[in-house]
C-alpha positions as a Python dict, from the first residue, in 0.01 Angstrom:
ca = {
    (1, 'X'): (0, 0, 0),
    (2, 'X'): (21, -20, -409),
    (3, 'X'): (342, -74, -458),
    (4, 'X'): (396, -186, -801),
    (5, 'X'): (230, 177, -797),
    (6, 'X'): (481, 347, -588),
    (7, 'X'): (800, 121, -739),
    (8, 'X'): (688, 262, -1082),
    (9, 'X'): (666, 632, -985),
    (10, 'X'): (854, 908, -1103),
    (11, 'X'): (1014, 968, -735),
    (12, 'X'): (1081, 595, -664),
    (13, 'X'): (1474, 609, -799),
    (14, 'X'): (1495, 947, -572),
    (15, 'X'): (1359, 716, -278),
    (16, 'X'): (1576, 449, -315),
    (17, 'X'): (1880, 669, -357),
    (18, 'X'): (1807, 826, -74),
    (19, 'X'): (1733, 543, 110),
    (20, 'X'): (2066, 386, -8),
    (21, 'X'): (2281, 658, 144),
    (22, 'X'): (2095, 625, 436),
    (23, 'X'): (2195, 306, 549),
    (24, 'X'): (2594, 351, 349),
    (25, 'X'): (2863, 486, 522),
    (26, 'X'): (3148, 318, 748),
    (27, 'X'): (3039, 61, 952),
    (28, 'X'): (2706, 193, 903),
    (29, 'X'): (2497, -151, 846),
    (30, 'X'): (2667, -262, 1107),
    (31, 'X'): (2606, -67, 1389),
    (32, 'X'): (2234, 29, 1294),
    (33, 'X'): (2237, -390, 1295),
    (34, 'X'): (2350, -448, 1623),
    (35, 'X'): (2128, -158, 1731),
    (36, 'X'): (1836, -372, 1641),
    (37, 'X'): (1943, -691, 1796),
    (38, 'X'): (2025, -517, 2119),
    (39, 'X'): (1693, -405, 2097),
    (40, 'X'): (1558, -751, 2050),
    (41, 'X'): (1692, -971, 2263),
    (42, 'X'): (1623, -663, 2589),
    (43, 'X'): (1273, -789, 2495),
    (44, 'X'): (1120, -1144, 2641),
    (45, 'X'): (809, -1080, 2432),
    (46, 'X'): (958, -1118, 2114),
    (47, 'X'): (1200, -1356, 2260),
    (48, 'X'): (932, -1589, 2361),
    (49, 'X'): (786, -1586, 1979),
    (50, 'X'): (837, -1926, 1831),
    (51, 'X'): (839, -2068, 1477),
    (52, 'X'): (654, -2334, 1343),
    (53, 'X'): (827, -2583, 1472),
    (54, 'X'): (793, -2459, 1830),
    (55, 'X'): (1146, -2372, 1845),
    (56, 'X'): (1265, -2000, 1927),
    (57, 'X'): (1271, -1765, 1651),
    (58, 'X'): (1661, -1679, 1720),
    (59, 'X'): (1871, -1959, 1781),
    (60, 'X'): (2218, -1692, 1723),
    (61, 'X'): (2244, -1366, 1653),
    (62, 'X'): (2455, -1395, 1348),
    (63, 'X'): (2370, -1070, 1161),
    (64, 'X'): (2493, -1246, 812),
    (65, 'X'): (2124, -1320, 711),
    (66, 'X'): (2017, -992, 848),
    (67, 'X'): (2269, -828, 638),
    (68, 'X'): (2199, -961, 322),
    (69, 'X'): (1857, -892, 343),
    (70, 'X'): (1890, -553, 445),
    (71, 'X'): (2119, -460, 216),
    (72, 'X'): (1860, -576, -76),
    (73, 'X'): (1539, -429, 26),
    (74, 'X'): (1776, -112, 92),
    (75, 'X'): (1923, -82, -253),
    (76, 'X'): (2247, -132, -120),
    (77, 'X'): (2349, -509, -244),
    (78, 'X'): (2696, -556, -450),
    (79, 'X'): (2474, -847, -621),
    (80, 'X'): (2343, -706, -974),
    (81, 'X'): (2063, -978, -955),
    (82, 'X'): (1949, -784, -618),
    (83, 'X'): (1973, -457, -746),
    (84, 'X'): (1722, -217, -763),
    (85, 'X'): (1521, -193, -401),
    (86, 'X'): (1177, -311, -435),
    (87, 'X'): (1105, -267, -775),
    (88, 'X'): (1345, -582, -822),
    (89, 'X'): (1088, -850, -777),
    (90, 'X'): (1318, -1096, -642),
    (91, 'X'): (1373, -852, -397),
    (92, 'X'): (1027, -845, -309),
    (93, 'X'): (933, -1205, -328),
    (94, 'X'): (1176, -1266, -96),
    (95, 'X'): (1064, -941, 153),
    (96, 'X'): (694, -1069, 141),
    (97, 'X'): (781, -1460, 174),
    (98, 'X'): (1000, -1369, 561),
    (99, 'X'): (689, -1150, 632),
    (100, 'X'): (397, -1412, 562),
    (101, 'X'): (654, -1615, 733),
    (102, 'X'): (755, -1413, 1054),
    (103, 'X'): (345, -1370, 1100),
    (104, 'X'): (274, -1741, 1084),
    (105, 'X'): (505, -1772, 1411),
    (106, 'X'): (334, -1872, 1745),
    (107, 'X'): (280, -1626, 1960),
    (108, 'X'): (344, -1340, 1700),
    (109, 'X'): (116, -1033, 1713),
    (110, 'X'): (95, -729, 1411),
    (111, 'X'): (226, -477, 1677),
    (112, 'X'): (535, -697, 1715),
    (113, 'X'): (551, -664, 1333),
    (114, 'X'): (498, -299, 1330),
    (115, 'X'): (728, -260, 1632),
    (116, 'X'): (1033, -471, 1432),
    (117, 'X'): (963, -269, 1076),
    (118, 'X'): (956, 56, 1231),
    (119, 'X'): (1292, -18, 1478),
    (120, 'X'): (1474, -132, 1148),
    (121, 'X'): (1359, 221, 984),
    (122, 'X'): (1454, 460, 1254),
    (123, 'X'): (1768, 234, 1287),
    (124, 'X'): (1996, 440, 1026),
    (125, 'X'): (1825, 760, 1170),
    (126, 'X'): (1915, 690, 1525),
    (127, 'X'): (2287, 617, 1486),
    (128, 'X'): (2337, 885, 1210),
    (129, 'X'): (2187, 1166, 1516),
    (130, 'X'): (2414, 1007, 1781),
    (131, 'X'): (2702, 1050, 1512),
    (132, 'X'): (2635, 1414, 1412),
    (133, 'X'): (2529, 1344, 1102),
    (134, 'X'): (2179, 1364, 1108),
    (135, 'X'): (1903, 1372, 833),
    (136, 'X'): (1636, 1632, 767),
    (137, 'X'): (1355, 1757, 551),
    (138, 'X'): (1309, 1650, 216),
    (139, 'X'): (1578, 1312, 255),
    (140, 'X'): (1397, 1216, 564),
    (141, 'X'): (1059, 1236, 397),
    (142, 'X'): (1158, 1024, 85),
    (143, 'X'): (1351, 759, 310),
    (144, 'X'): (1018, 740, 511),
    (145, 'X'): (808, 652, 203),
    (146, 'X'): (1070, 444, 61),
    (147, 'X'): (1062, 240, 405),
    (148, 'X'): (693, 248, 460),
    (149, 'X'): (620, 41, 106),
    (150, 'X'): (924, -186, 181),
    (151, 'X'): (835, -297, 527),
    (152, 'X'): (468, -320, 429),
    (153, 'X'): (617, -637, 279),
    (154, 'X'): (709, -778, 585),
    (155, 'X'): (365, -709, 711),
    (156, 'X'): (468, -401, 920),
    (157, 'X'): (290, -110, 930),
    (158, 'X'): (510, 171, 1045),
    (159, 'X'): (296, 497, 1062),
    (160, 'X'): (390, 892, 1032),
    (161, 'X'): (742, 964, 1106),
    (162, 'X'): (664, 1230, 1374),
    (163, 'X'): (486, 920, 1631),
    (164, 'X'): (722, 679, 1547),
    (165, 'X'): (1019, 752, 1802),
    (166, 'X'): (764, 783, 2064),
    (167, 'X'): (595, 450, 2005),
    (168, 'X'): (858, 259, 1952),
    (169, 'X'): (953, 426, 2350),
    (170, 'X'): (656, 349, 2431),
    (171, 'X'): (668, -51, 2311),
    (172, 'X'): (1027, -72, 2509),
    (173, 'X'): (929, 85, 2856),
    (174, 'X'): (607, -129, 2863),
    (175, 'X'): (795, -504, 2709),
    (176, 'X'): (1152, -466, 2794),
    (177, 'X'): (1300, -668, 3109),
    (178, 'X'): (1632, -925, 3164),
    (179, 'X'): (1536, -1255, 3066),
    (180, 'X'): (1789, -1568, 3037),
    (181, 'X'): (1719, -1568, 2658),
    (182, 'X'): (1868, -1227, 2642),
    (183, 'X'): (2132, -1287, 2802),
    (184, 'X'): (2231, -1617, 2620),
    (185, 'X'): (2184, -1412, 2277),
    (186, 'X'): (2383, -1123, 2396),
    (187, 'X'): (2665, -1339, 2440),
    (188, 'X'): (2649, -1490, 2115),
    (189, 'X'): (2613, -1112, 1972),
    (190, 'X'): (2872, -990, 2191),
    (191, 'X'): (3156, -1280, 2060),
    (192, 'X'): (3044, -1189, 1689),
    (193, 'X'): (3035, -859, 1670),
    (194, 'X'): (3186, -685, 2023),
    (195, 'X'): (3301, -359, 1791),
    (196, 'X'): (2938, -302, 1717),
    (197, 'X'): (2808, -419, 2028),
    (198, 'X'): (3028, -122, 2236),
    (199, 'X'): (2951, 110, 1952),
    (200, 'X'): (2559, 71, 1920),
    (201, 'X'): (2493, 1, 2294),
    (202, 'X'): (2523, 388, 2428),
    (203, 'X'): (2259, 480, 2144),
    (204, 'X'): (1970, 268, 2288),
    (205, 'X'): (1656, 395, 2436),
    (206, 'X'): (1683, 433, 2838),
    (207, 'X'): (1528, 93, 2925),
    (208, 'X'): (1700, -97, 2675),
    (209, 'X'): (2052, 55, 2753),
    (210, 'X'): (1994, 7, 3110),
    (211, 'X'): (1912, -350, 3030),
    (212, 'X'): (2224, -399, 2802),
    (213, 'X'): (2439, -234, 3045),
    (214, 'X'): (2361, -510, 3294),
    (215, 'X'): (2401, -795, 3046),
    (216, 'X'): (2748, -624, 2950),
    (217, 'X'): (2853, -578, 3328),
    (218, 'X'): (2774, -976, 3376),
    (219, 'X'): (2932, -1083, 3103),
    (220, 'X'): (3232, -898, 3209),
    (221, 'X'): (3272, -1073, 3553),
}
């Protein structure tokens, strides 16, 4: 994608403003957060991915790095020096460098890439339908396009809108299982962030909530 193209179009400010609203709202970054790591750690093949130093991606699931970065490449950083989506180039440096990064890692594969970039896209979407305050037409089309160019930094390639839902299904009934490096993560998660954690849980896909639901039942006992 061109996107010192796109970031210098007339409808890039539109995008981003969209996009910003998207992911604003109470507790909003948080529980479309917490949505994605639940998502994560329900799957051992992105749990097994390693970084360079052969150690596992994910050590904690924090979500304070996450944040940050999410809340610059969404336009939605209190930090004036972050401001601006991706037509702030320190934005983008920094969106490009944890790409080039996260595909260096062993055992990382482009649809992993495409399946993480298009997760943290319908993200917003997902917990704004299970909320009742869901987005249509024109705002979902400019979000898409905003997100498209931004995770193309991150070397994900997330595809039409209308497949999306259905492949990311499609990634989670074939990948996700229990694994002890799920469940070690989820308890990390689950001591952070356990308002999230209840909140976001319910609005997983059927494999992954069935898988969470176990890891919440054991950590119960």
């Amino acid at each position: 994608m061109n996107i010192e193209s796109y970031v210098g179009s007339p409808g890039y400010s539109c995008d981003l403003d969209v996009t910003r609203r998207m992911w604003s709202g109470p507790a909003m970054a948080g529980t479309a957060g917490v949505y994605i790591f639940l998502l994560y750690l329900s799957l051992p093949v992105l749990l097994d991915v390693r970084s360079g130093s052969g150690l596992p991606a994910r050590s904690a699931l924090d979500g304070e790095r996450e944040r940050a970065f999410l809340m610059n490449i969404t336009g939605c950083t209190e930090h004036d020096c972050w401001r601006g989506g991706i037509r702030n180039h320190r934005v983008r440096r920094q969106a490009s460098l944890l790409g080039c990064h996260h595909a260096r890692f062993s055992g990382m594969q482009p649809e992993y890439l495409d399946f993480i970039g298009t997760v943290i896209t319908l993200a917003p979407l997902e917990v704004r339908t299970e909320l009742q305050a869901p987005s249509y037409g024109q705002r979902r089309r400019s979000y898409w396009r905003y997100m498209s160019h931004a995770t193309s930094l991150l070397s994900a390639d997330i595809g039409d809108e209308s497949s999306a839902r259905d492949r990311c299904r499609g990634f989670i009934d074939a990948y996700a299982a229990p694994s002890g490096e799920g469940s070690r993560l989820y308890e990390s998660l689950q001591a952070r962030h356990p308002w999230y954690v209840e909140r976001a849980a319910p609005m997983l896909p059927a494999r992954a909530r069935a898988i969470v639901s176990d890891l919440m039942r054991s950590a119960a006992c």
